[in-house]
N, C-alpha and C positions, 0 to 999 in steps of 0.2 A: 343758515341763520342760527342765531345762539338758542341756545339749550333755552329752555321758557323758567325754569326754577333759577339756573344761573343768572342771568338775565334779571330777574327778581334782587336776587342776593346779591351782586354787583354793584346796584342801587342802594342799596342799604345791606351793610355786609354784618353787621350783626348786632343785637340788643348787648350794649356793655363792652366794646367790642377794646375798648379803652378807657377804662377802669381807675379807679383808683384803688389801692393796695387794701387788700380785702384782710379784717381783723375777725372782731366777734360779729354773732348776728344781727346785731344793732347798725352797721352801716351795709349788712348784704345787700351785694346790686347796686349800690351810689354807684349811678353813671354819668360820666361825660359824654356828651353828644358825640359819633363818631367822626361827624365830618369837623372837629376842633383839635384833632389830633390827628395824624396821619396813620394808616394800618403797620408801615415801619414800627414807627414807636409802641402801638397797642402792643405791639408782641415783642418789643426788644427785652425784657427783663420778663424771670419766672413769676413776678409778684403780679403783673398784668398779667401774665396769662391764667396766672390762679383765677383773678377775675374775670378774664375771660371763659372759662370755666362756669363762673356764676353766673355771667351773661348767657350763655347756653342754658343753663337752666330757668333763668328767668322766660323764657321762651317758653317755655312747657306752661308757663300758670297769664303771661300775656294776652289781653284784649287786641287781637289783632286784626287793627281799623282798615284796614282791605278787606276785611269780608264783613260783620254784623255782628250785632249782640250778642255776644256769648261765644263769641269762637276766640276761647281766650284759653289755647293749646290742649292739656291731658285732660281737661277737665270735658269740653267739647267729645274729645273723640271717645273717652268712657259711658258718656251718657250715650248721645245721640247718636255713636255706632256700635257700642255693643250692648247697653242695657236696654234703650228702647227695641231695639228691634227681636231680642232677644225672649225667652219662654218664662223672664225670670225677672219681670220692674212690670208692676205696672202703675200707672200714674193718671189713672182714668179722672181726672177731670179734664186733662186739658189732651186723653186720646184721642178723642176726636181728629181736632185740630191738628196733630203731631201724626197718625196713622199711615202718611205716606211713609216716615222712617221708622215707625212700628213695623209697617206692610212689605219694606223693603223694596218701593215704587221709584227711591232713587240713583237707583244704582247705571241707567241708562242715561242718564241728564246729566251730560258730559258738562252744557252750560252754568249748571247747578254748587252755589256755595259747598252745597252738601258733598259734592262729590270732588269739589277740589279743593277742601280746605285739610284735608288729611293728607293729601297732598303736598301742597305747599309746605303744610306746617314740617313735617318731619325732615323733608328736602333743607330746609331751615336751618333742624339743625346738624343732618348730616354738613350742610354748608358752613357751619359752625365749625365742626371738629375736622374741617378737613385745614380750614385755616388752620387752625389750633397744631394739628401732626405739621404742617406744611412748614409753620416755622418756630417750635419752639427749639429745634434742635440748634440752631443758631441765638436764644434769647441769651442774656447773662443771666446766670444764677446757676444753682447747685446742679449736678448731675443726676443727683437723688429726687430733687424736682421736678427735673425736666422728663424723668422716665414717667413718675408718677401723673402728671398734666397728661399725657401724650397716651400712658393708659386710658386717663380716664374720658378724654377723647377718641378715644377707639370704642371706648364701652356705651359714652352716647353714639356713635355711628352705629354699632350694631344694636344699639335699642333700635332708633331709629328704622335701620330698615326690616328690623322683625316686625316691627309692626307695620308696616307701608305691608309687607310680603303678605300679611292676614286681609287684607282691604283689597289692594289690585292684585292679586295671582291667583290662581285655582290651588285648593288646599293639594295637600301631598296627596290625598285619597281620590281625590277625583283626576292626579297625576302624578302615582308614584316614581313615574322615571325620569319624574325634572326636566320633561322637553318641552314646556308647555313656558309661554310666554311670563320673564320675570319682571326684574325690577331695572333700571337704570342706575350703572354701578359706580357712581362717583365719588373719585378718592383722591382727588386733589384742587387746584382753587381753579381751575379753567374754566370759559366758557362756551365753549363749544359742544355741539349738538353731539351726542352720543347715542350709540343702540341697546335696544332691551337687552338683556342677559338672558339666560335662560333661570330658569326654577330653579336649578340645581344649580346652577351659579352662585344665583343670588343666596343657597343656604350655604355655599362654601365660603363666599367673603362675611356671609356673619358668624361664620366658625371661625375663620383665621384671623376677622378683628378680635373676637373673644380672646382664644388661643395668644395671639399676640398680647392684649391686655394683660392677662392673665400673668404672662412671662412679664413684664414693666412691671407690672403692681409686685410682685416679687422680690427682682433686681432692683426695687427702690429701698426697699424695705419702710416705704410709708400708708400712712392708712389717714382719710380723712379726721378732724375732730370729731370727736362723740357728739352725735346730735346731727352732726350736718347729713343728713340725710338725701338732700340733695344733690350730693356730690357722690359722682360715682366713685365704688372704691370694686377690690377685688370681688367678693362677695356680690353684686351687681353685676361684673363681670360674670361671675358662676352662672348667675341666676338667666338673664340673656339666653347666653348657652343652652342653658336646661330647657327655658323654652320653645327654643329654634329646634332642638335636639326632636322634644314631646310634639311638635307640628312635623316634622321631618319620618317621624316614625323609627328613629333612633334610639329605639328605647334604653340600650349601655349607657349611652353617652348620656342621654338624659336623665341617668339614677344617679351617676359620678356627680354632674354637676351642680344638681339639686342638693344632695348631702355637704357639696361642697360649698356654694350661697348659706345654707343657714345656718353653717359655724359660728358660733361664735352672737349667733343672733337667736335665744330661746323664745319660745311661745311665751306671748303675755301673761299676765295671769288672770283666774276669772275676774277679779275684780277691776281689773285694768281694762278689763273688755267690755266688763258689764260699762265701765264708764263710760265709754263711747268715743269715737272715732274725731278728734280734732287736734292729737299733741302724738309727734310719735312715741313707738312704746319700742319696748328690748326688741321686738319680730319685724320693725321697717327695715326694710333693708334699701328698700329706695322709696322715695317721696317728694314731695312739694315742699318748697319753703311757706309757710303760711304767718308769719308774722304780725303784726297791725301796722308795723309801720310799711310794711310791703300791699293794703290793703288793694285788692281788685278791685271792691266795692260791688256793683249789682251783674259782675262777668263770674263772678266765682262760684265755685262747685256748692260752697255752704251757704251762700245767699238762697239757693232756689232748692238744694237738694238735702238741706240736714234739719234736722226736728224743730230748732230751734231758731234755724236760718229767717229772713225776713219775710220769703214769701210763705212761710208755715204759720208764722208768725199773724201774719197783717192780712192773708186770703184763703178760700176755702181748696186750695189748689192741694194741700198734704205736702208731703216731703218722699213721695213713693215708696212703692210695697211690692212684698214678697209674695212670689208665688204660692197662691193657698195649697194648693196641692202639693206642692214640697213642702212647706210647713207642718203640714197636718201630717207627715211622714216622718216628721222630726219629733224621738221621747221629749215629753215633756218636762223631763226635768233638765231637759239639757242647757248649760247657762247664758246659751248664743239667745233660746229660742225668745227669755226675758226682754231680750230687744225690740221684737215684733206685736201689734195687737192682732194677737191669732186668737182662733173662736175656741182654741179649748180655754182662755182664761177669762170667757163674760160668759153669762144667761143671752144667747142668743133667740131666743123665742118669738123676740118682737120684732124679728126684722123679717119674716116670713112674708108682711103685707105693706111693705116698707119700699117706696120706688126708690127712695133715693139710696137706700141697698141695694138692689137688684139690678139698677141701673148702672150707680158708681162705686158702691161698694161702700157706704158711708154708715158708720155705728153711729144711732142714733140721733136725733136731736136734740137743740139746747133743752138743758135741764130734765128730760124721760129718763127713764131707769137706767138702761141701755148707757144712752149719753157719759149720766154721773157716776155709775161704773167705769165706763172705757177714762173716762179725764179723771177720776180717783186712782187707779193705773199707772196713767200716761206723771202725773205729779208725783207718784212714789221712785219712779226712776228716772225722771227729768223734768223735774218743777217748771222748768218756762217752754215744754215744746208744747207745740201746737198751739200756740196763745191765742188764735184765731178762735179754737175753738168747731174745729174740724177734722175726725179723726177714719179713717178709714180701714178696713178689713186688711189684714197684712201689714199697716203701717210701720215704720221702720223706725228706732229710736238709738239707732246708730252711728248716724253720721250726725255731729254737731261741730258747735263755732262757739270760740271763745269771744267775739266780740262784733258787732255790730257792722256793715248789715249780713256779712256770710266769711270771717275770718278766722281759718283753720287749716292744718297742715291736710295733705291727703297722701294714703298710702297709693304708691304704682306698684312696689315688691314689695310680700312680705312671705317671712319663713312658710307660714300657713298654706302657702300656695304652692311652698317648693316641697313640703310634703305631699299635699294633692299630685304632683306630678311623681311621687314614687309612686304612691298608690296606684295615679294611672298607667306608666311604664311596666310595673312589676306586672298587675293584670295583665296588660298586653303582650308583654314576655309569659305570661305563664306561670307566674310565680305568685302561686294565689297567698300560698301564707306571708311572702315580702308584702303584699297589697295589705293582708288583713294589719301586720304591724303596723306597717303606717296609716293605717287608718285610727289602729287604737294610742299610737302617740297622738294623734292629732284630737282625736277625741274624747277620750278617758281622762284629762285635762280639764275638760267642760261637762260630764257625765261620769261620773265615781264607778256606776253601774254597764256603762260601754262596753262590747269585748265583742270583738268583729268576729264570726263565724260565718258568716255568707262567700257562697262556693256561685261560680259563674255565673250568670244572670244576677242573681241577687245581689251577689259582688259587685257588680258593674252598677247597677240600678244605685246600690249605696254611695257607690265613690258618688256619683253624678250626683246624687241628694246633697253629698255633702260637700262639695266642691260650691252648688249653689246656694247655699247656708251659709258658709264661710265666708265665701267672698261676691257676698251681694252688694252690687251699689260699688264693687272697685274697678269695673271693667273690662269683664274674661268672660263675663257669658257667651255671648254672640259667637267668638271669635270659636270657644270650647264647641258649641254644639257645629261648627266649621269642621275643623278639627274632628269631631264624632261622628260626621256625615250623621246627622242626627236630622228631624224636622222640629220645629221650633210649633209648638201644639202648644195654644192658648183657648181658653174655655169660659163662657160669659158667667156670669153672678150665678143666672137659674139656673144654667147649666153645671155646678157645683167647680167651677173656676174661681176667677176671681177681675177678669179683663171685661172693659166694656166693650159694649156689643162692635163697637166702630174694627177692634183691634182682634177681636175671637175669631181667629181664624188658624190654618195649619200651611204652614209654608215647609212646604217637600225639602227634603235634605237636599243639601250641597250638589252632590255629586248627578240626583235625579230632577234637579229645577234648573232644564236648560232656559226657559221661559223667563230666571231671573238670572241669567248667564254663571250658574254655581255659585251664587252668592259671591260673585267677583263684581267692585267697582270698575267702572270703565276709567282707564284713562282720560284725564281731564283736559279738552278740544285745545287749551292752549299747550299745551305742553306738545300735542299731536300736529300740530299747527306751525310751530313755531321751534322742531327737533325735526331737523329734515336726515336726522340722520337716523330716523326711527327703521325698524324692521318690525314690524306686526307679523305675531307666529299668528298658525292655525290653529283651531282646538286638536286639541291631539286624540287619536283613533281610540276607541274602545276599542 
């Protein structure tokens, strides 16, 4: 029987998939329906496949009407697989409700949107780029082109499957010797049922797509337009790498190629940062098109999750918060922390007998002291967030939109991150003073006063602090403390946390939480169902 994601894509073989000839970002994404053009044509000339290209990215920001509201590509799998379930968002009004992927309950519910929409999606658009390598080598157009396309479809393929490998596979720690069940390794347009890989497979074809990338982006000698952030270029390429490398326990390869992504791309600066998160800045190295003329409307990341978005705006729901206990370990003068309402900048006094503190974590009421403090605050650094009028403990004034109801670019890579992975590699190598520099580029930047001195434990405690300060709300939590064989330890209001009671709880690291199969999703029953050419390994032997 065919392959269940082929099968899929067959039917509809891809968003944009024939194109019309892609200019500035004013017509990014104008698509023809593909069944009005044949896939011949989509891919006879370089200028389609440029847009084909675009069409692959349009995927990543797409409402996609086979599953439900909100599973509208990177924005979906940031939130609802690695910040909700993670030690580091919490979003206690509506935890309650959401606590089974707080709790990490669906990872068994093979039947479950939740568990086959990461799924789908990424197969999507490995299915994308295998068209793309499959026939541009045959399109008209330049040869300089055709290397560059063919890169930068190799670079979505191994985004792709780095991130599928953090979802369905057991992390490297819980199987260093890659014998443990991987991914399904598809690299051409067939459809036919294919078998799992192994783990270590699965991190050699996302090295050798890199690797290959890496030599095209090169040999072309081109690089996307300034701005297009979307479009993978070399740098992207690095960046991939570096984190397949940092999950893989690679840590050489993962300092090389970290240094090598943020060429060329500096850290923001504070005032760029204090501005907040809707336009890319010098440090994207890869991101979302966010336009208005591209509007998602109420599927996007900045309708439900930015200060400013519709629902911050119009419900008492917030825009999610930071872990208090990371915060409160973060100096105060540092110019990220400006972002957050943390309780070192009110008179917290009054919220001692205050349930709707205690319970959801809410500063104040309309008009009390409390209140007109936290929204005196909240106006000096973003006049229209929270218009509602509901402001929360850790709230975040980071992610906004420039236009109605949630329209804004979002970062997936930025430099920021690909420092965090020196810092991480070098500690794990051993090379505590490589970690402490990269700590203090990265933060000495935002803090005049910064000068990293912490030796083992501490060391480690800080990178993890600051790793979750930086890139809160982008979508690396979950996956990092996978990776860390860490336990994800949340702690209620009275409990000196910050998570409702629904969500306070400690979910056992990775590698010791056989009960939630190592934080591994199951394979999705159609794909199991309908790929008779599966091979299901066993857990592999302690």
């Amino acid at each position: 029987m065919k392959k269940y994601i082929n099968k899929i894509l067959s039917g509809a073989l891809f968003l944009g998939l024939s194109v019309a000839a892609v200019s500035c970002s004013s017509d990014y994404l104008e698509t023809v329906p593909t069944d009005s053009t044949g896939s011949g044509t989509a891919m006879a000339t370089t200028d389609n496949l440029y847009a084909a290209l675009n069409g692959t990215a349009k995927v990543m920001t797409t409402q996609h009407h086979a599953f439900s509201q909100g599973f509208a590509g990177e924005n979906h799998v940031m939130n609802k697989m690695e910040d909700y379930p993670s030690d580091n968002y919490d979003y206690n009004y509506y935890a309650s409700g959401w606590s089974p992927l707080f709790n990490q309950e669906f990872h068994f519910q093979v039947n479950s949107i939740y568990d086959t929409y990461a799924w789908y999606y990424y197969y999507t658009i490995i299915g994308n780029a295998n068209s793309i390598i499959a026939n541009v080598d045959a399109a008209e157009g330049l040869e300089a082109d055709k290397k560059f396309i063919k890169a930068s479809a190799l670079t979505f393929r191994a985004f792709a499957y780095e991130k599928l490998a953090r979802y369905y596979c057991y992390s490297w720690a819980k199987d260093p010797q890659g014998t443990s069940q991987g991914l399904i390794i598809q690299l051409d347009e067939s459809i036919d049922g294919k078998p799992f890989s192994t783990l270590a497979e699965t991190f050699a074809q996302i090295y050798k797509d890199c690797q290959d990338a890496i030599t095209l982006f090169g040999e072309s000698g081109l690089d996307r337009a300034a701005g297009e952030v979307w479009t993978p270029n070399v740098n992207v390429a690095h960046a991939v790498y570096a984190r397949a490398a940092l999950s893989k326990g690679d840590y050489d390869t993962a300092i090389t190629q970290a240094a090598a992504a943020k060429k060329g791309y500096p850290l923001m600066s504070n005032s760029d940062y204090v501005a907040g998160f809707m336009e890319p800045s010098s440090e994207w190295i890869f991101g979302s098109f966010g336009g208005s003329e591209e509007n998602n409307w109420y599927w996007s990341y900045g309708t439900q999750y930015s200060c400013n978005g519709y629902y911050a705006g119009a419900s008492a729901c917030g825009a999610g918060a930071i872990n208090r206990e990371l915060i409160n370990r973060i100096p105060d003068n540092d110019a990220r922390k400006a972002l957050f309402l943390s309780e070192d900048k009110f008179d917290m006094s009054s919220t001692a007998t205050c349930r709707d503190f205690n319970t959801y974590g809410i500063l104040g009421m309309s008009d009390d002291a409390l209140w007109t403090e936290v929204a005196t605050y909240v106006a000096s650094v973003v006049p229209d967030a929270y218009a509602a009028g509901y402001f929360y403990l850790g709230g975040q004034l980071k992610f906004r939109v420039f236009d109605a109801p949630g329209v804004s670019y979002l970062p997936f890579i930025r430099t920021a991150e690909m420092i965090l992975i020196e810092a991480e590699a070098n500690y794990k190598n051993g090379a505590t003073g490589a970690a402490q520099a990269a700590l203090n580029e990265l933060n000495q930047p935002r803090n005049a006063s910064y000068n990293c001195t912490s030796t083992g434990a501490a060391l480690w405690q800080e990178i993890k602090d600051y790793h979750g300060l930086e890139l809160f709300g982008e979508g690396q939590r979950w996956s990092a403390l996978k990776r860390w064989d860490e336990p994800v330890v949340r702690k209620s209001i009275p409990n000196g946390g910050g998570a409702h009671a629904s969500v306070a709880i400690t979910i056992p690291a990775a590698s010791q939480n056989a009960g939630n199969n190592y934080w591994t999703w199951d394979i999705p029953k159609n794909e199991t169902e309908y790929n008779d050419a599966l091979n299901l390994y066993e857990e592999p032997q302690e």
